[in-house]
Backbone bond lengths (Angstrom), bond angles and torsions (degrees), N, CA, C in turn:
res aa  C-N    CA-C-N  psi(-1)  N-CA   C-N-CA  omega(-1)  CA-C   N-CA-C  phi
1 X - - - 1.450 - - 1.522 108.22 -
2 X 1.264 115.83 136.36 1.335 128.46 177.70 1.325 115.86 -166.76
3 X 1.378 124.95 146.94 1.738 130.95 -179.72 1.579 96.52 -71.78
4 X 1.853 86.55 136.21 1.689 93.53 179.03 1.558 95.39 -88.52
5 X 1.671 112.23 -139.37 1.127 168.63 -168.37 2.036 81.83 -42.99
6 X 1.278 132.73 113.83 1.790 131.15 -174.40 1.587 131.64 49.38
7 X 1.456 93.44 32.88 1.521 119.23 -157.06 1.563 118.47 44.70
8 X 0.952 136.50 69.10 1.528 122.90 -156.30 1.810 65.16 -128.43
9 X 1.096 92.72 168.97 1.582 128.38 -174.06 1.833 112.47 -137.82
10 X 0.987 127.08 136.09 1.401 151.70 -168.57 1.206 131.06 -147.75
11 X 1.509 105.55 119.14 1.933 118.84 177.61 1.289 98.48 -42.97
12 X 1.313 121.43 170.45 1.684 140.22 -172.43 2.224 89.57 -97.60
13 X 1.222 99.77 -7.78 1.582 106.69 -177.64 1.640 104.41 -111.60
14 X 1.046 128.52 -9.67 1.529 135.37 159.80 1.310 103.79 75.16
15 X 1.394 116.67 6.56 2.146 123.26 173.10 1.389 108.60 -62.43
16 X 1.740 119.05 -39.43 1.302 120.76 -167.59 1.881 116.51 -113.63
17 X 0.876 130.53 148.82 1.190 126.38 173.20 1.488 101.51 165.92
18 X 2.033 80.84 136.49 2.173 110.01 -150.47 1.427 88.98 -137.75
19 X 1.286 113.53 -169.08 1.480 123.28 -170.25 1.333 92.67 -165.95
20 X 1.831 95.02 101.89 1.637 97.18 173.67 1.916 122.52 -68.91
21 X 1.119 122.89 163.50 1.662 112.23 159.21 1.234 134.17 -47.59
22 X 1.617 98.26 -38.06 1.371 140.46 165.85 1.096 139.71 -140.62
23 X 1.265 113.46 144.99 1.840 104.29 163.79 1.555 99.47 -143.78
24 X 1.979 88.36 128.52 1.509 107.82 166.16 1.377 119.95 -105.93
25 X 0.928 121.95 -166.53 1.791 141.37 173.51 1.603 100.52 -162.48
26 X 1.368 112.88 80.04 1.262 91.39 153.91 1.198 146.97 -66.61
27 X 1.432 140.34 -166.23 1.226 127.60 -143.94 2.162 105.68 -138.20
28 X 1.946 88.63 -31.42 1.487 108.98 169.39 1.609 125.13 -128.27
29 X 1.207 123.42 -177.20 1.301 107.47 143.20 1.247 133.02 -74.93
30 X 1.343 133.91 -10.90 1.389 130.81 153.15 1.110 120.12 -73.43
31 X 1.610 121.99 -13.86 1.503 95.25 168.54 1.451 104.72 -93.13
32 X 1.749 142.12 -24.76 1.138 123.36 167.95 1.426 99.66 -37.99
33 X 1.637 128.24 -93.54 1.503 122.96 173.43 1.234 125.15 7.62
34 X 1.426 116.83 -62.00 1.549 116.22 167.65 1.254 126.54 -56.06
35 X 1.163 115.24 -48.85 1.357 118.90 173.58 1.771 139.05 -59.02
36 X 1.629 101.45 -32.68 1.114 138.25 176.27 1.797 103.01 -85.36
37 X 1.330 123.70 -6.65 1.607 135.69 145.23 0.660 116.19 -67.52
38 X 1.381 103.26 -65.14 2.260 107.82 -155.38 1.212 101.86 -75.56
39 X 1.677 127.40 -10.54 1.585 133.26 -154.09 2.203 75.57 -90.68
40 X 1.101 112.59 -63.18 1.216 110.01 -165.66 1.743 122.51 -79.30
41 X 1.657 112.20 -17.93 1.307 93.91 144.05 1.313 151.99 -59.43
42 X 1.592 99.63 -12.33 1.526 104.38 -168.97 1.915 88.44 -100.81
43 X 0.854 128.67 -27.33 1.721 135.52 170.64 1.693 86.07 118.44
44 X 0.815 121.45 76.14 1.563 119.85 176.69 1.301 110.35 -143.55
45 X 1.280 123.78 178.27 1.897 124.57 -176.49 1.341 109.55 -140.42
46 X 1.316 84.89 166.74 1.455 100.40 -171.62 1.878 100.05 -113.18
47 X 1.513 86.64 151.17 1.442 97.75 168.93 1.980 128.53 -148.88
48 X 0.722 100.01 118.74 1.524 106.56 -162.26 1.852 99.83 -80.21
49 X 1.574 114.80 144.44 1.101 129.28 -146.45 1.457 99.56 -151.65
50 X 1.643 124.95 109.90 1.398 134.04 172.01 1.568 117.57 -94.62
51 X 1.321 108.96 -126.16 1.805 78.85 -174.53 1.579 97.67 -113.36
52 X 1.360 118.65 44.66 1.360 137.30 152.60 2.088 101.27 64.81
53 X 0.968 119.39 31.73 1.492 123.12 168.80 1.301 112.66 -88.61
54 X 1.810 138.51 43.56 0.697 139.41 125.77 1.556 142.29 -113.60
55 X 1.546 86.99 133.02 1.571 91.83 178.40 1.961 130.68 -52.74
56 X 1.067 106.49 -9.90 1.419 107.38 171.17 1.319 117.02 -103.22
57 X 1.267 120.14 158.35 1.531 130.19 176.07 1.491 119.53 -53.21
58 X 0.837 133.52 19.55 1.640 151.79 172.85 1.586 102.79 -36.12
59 X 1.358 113.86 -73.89 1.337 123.71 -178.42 1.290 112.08 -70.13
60 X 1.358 120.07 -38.10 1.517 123.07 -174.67 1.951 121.03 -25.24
61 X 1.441 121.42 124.35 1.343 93.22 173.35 1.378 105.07 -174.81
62 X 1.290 151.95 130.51 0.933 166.17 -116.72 2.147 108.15 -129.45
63 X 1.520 97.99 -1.62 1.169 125.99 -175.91 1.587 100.00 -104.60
64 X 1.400 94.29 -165.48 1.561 112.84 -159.09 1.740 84.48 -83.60
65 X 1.265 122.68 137.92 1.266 136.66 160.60 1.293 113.65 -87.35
66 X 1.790 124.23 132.39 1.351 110.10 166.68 1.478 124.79 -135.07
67 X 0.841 126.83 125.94 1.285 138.25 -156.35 1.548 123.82 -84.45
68 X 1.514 161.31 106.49 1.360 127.10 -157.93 1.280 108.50 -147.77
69 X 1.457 112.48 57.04 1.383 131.52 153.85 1.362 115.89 -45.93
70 X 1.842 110.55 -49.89 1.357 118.56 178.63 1.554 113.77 -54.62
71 X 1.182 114.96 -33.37 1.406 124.79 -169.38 1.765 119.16 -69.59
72 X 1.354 128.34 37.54 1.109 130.72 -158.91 1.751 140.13 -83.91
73 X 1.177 107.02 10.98 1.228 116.48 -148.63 1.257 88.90 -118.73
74 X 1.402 121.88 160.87 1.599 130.49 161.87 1.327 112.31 -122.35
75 X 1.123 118.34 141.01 1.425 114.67 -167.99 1.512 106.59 -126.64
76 X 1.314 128.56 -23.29 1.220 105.73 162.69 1.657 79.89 -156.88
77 X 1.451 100.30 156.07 1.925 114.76 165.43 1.674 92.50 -119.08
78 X 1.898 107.30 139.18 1.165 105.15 176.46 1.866 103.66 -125.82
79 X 0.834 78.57 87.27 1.656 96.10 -166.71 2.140 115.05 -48.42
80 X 1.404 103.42 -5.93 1.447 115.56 157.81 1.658 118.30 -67.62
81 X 1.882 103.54 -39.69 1.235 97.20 -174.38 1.565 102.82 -115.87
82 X 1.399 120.38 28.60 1.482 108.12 -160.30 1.652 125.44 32.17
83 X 1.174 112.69 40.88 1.334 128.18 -176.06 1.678 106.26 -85.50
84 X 1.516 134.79 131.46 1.288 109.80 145.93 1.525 106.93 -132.98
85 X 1.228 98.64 144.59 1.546 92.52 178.61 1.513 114.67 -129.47
């Protein structure tokens, strides 16, 4: 997933399409963290973005888009809290 043609972004169904402020991919969890700062120092939002196969406005957002393909690894499942991180 990535903004085409004026960064605009588009469902895999072509119903929806927004133009985030931004779009990242971070690389860690500190840079989500970072981002999810600077998104709210400036009074702005964040919005998290999969590989956009839904038909509803879910992803839609006029905020920082974030993407986390990069983010792939699991490092521990804690199956007390359904946690994985």
């Amino acid at each position: 997933m990535q903004p085409g043609r004026g960064g605009y972004v588009t469902n895999w169904g072509g119903n929806q399409s927004w133009r985030p402020s931004a779009f990242v991919r971070p690389s860690s969890e500190d840079d989500v963290a970072a981002q999810i700062t600077k998104a709210a120092a400036g009074g702005g939002t964040v919005r998290a973005i999969g590989s956009a196969h839904s038909f509803t406005a879910t992803a839609v957002t006029n905020g920082v888009q974030i993407e986390l393909s990069n983010l792939d690894e699991v490092y521990e499942v804690d199956t007390t809290t359904k946690r994985v991180t």
